[in-house]
N, C-alpha and C positions, 0 to 999 in steps of 0.2 A: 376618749374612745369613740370610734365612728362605728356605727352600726350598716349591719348590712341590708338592714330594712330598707333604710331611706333610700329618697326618690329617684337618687342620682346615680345608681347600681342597676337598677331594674333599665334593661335596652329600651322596653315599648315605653318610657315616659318622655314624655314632649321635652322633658331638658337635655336629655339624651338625643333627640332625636336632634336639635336646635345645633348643639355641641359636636355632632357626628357631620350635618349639612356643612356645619360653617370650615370643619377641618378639607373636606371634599373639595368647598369653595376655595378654601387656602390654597388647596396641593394641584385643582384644576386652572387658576387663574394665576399661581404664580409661576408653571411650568414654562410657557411663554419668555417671559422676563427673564429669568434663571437662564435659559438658552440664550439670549442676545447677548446678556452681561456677560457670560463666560465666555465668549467669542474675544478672547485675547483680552475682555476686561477694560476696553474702551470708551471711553465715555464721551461725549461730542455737547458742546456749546450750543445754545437752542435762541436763535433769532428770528426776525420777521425781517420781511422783502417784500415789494411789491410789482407787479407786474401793469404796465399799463397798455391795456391794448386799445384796439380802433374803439372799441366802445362803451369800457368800463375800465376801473382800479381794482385787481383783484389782490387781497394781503395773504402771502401766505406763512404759517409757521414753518422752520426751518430749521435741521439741527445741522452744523458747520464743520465740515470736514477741511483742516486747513493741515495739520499733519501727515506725512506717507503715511504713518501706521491709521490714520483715520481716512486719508483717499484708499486705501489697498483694502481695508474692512468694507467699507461704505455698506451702502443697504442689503449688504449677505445677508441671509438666514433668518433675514425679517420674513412674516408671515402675511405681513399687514401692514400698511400705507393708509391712512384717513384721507378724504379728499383732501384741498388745503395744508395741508402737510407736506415734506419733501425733504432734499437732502443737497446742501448748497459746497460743492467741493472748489474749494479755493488753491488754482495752483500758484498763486504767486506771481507769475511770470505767462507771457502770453506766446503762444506757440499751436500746434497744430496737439488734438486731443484724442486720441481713440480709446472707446469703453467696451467693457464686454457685460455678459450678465451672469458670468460664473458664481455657483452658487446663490443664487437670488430666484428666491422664490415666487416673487410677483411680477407682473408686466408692468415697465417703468416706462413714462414719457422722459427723455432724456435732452434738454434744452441744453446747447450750446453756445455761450455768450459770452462777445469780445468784453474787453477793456473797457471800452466806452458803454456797457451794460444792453448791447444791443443782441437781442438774439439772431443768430447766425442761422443754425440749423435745427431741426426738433426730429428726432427719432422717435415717431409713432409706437406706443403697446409692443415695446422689445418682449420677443421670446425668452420666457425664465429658461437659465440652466444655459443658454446659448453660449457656445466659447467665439461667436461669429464677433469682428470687428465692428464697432460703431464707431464711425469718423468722423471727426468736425471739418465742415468745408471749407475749412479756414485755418485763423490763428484766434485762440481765445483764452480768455483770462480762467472762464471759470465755467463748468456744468452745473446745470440743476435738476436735479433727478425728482420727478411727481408721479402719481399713482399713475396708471395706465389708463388713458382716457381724459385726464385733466386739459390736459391739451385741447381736445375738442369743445369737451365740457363748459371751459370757461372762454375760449373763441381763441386760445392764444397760437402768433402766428409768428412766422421769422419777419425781424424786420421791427416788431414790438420792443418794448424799453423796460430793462429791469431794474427795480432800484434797490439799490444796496450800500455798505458804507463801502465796498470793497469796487465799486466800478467809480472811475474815475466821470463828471457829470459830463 
């Protein structure tokens, strides 16, 4: 028989309040998450890459869009991009590229890089929600989409080297 006395009934006791905080925590930190995950229920491969410019090795982590259904998702709906993080889309095949920023909530630096792992062109702090074309000046194998800023941030510049297993050396 559980009594109605005890500690764990009464609101004002500290176990209550402890128990009430951490559901709060649950339902505000996991709301986030729950929205990315159900965006078609994608889930993407998480590598590192590195970028080597005129005057440092910068590594970053990487989650791997090499499927349409994961290049056509890519960074929608995200809220949030960490520096050093980013989004490495692998078309396969090397050809002429254009991005847009539908549905995407953050300002993305958007590098452009042939075959040979060399960046081509960088799209400065794209406008979220923009349906505007972002074009590679070229033919490239693959984009790398980083927080907006990073670009500057870490000096990186067209004409830099990215390494990866997907660029040919």
């Amino acid at each position: 028989m559980i009594s109605s006395d005890g500690p764990l009934c009464c609101p004002q006791s500290s176990t209550w309040r402890i128990i009430r905080a951490f559901c709060i925590f649950l339902i505000f930190f996991s709301m986030p998450l729950t929205h990315v995950a159900a965006q078609d229920n994608i889930v993407f491969r998480m590598d590192r890459l590195a970028i080597q410019t005129q005057d440092s090795r910068r590594i970053f982590q990487v989650e791997i869009a090499e499927t349409a259904a994961q290049r056509a998702q890519g960074l929608m709906w995200r809220k949030h991009l960490p520096m050093g993080a980013g989004m490495l889309f692998d078309f396969k095949i090397t050809g002429p590229v254009i991005m847009w920023m539908k549905n995407t909530y953050i300002p993305l630096d958007i590098l452009f890089i042939t075959a040979k792992g060399v960046i081509l062109n960088i799209a400065r702090e794209t406008l979220p929600h923009s349906t505007r074309h972002i074009p590679s000046k070229g033919p490239v194998r693959a984009v790398l989409e980083l927080a907006g800023g990073s670009a500057k941030q870490f000096g990186i510049r067209a004409g830099d080297r990215v390494d990866h297993a997907i660029f040919d050396p």
